[in-house]
N, C-alpha and C positions, 0 to 999 in steps of 0.2 A: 292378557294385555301384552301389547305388543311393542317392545324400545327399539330406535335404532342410535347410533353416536357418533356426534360431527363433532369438530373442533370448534370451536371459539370467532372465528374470523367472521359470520357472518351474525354475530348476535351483537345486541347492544346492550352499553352498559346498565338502562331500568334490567332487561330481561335477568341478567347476572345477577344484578344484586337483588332482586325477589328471589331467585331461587335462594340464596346463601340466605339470606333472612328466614324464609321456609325453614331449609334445612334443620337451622339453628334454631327453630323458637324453641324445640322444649329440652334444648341443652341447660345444665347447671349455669351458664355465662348466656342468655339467650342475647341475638343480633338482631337490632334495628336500626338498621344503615341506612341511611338516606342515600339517592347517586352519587350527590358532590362527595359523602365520606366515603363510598364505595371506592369511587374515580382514582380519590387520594390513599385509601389504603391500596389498589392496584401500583401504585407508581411507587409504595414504602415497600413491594412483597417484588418486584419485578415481573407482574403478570405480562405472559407469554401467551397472544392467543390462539397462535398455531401451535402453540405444547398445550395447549389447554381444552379438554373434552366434556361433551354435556352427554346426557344419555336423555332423548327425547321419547316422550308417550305424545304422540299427535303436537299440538302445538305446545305442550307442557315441558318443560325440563324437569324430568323427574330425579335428576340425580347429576354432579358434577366433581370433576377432579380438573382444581384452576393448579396451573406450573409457570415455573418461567424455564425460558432456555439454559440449556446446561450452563454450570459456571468457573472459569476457571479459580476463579477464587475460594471453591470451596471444591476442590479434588474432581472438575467438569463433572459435578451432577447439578440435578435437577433440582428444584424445591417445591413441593407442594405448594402454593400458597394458600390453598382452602380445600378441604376435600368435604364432601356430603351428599346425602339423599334424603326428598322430601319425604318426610313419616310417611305419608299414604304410599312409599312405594320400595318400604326397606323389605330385607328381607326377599329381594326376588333376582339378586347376584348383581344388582346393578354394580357396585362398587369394582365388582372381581373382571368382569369388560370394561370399565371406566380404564383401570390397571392394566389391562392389556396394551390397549391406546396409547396410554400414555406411556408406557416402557416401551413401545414400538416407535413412539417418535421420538424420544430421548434417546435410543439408539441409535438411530439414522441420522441422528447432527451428533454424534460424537460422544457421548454421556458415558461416564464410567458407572453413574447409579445416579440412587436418587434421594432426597434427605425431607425430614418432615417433623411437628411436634406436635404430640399429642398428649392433651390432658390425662395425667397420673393416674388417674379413678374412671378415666372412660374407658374399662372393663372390656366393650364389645370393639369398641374400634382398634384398642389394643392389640387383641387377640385375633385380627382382620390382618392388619399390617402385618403381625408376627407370620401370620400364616403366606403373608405374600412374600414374605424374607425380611421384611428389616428388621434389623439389631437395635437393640437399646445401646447409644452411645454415650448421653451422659445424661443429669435430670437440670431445668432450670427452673428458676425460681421468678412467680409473679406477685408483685408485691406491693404496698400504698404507703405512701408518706405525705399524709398531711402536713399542708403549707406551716399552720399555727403552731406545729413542731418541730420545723428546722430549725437547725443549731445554729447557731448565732456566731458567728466570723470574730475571731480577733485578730484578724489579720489587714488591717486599716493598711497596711503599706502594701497593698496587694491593690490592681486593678482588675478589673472587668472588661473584655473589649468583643465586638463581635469580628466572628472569621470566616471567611469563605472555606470549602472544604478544600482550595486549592494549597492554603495556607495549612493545613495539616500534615504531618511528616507521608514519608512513602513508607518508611518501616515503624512499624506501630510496636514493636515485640517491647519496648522498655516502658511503654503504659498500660499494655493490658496483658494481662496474667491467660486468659483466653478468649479464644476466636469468637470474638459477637455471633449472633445465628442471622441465617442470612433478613429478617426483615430490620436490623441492627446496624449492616452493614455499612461500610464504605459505598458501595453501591447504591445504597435507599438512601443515602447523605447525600449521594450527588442526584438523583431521580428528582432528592425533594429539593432541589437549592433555590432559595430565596421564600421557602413555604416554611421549613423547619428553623425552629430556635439554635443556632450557631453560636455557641461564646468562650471563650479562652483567659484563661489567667497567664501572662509574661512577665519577667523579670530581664529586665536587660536584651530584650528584645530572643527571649529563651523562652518556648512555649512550655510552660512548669504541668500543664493540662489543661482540659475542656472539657464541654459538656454540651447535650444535643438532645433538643427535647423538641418533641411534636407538639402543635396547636392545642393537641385534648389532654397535654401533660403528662404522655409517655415519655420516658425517658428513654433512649434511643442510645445514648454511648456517655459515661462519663468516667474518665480519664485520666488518671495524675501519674506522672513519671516517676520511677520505680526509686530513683535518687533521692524524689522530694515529698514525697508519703510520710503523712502525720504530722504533716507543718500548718493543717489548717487553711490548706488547697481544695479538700474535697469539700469542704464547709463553703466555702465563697464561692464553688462552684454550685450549691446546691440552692444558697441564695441566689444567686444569678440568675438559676433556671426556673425556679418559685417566682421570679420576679419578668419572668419573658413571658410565661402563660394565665391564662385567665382563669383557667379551673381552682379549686379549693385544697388542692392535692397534686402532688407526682405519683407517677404509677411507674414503675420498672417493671418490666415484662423481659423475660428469658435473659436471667444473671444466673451463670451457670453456679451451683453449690460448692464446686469447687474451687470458684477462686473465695478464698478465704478471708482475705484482703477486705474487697470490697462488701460481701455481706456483712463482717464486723461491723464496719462502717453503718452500712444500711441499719444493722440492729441495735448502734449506740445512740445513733437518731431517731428510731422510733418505730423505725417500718411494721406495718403490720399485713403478716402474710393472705395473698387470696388466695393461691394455687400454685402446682408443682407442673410441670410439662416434662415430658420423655424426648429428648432430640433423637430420634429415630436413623436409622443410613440401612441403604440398600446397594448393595455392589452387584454391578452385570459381574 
């Protein structure tokens, strides 16, 4: 059987997201994405279609590595935004040409490397990456908070307001303890503006924190200034964002374990773990 590997710029988004749904069905977290959620997760990951390679069997995609263009916000690399091959055609090096492609075009716009996360217990793709060069650089945490168990505010002399993400500081270092990963980003806040949940707690016209949660009740950033921690900020923000989406639950996806801070938080509320992820980096 015979592949060859184009980039991205001449497929359409059905083609993309069948093949990711393939990929994925008999993952531990299997995918079935519809286009419109496909469209919308490309626009939260920064998909790049010219960073981004299919490995074709005739008119089939049998395999693909989705990226976005390097970025300087996170030391000019790349991100994976999906990487996979359809079961009927692992096992025949597609991944290891996928990698070539794609370190061949992240080089040539500028890329110092390239970053990516992979599930804890996924054993063989681990052990794929590892062999390509990436390093383990930290682990994150994914995780549920049903709605019927957020903590309950007493903080009445607090408001709620919505923010644009223009209204958010430019130096973030005194609200978060670490660097969001990139589908978390400043970047995915501004791709997604006026689709994602925006909202903010101020006092005297003092953004105290905020919080940023997607339509399906991922939590995407939330935030309280390093000054005003344990005042019952992160609580009204958690009502607030239980209160913008329609789902039954908040999901946090890639809270790194080491900020210590905010998992406390997460596990005085209730959170109950799905899964760990490996934030992965590759350096040219």
């Amino acid at each position: 059987m015979s592949y060859h590997i184009i980039d991205c710029r001449e497929l359409d988004a059905g083609q993309l997201c069948a093949a990711m749904n393939s990929a994925f069905s008999d993952y531990c977290v299997p995918l079935s994405l519809t286009v419109d959620k496909f469209l919308y997760f490309q626009k939260q990951r920064g998909f790049s279609a010219e960073h981004s390679f299919v490995s074709m069997s005739g008119p089939d995609i049998a395999g693909f590595w989705y990226s976005t263009a390097p970025s300087a916000s996170y030391g000019s690399r790349g991100y994976a935004v999906s990487v996979g091959t359809d079961p009927r055609h692992r096992r025949k090096g597609i991944l290891k040409n996928l990698f070539k492609a794609v370190v061949e075009k992240q080089k040539s716009d500028g890329a110092n490397g390239m970053q990516l996360e992979v599930i804890s217990t996924n054993e063989r793709a681990l052990r794929a990456y590892e062999l390509f060069g990436y390093k383990h650089q930290r682990t994150v945490r994914v995780c549920r908070l049903p709605k019927h168990s957020l903590p309950v505010s007493r903080r009445n002399d607090l408001s709620i307001d919505a923010l644009t993400v223009e209204e958010l500081p430019d130096d973030e270092s005194d609200y978060f303890d670490t660097l969001p990963t990139p589908q978390n980003s400043r970047a995915s806040l501004t791709a997604l503006r006026g689709r994602m949940n925006l909202i903010g707690v101020l006092e005297n016209g003092r953004l105290l924190g905020w919080g940023a949660a997607n339509p399906d009740g991922s939590v995407a950033q939330i935030a309280v200034h390093r000054n005003f921690r344990r005042n019952g900020i992160g609580s009204v923000l958690l009502e607030g964002l239980g209160q913008s989406v329609d789902t039954d639950h908040l999901t946090f996806v890639n809270v790194d374990v080491s900020a210590t801070g905010v998992n406390a938080f997460l596990d005085r509320a209730g959170a109950e773990d799905l899964l760990q992820q490996f934030d992965m980096q590759l350096t040219f």
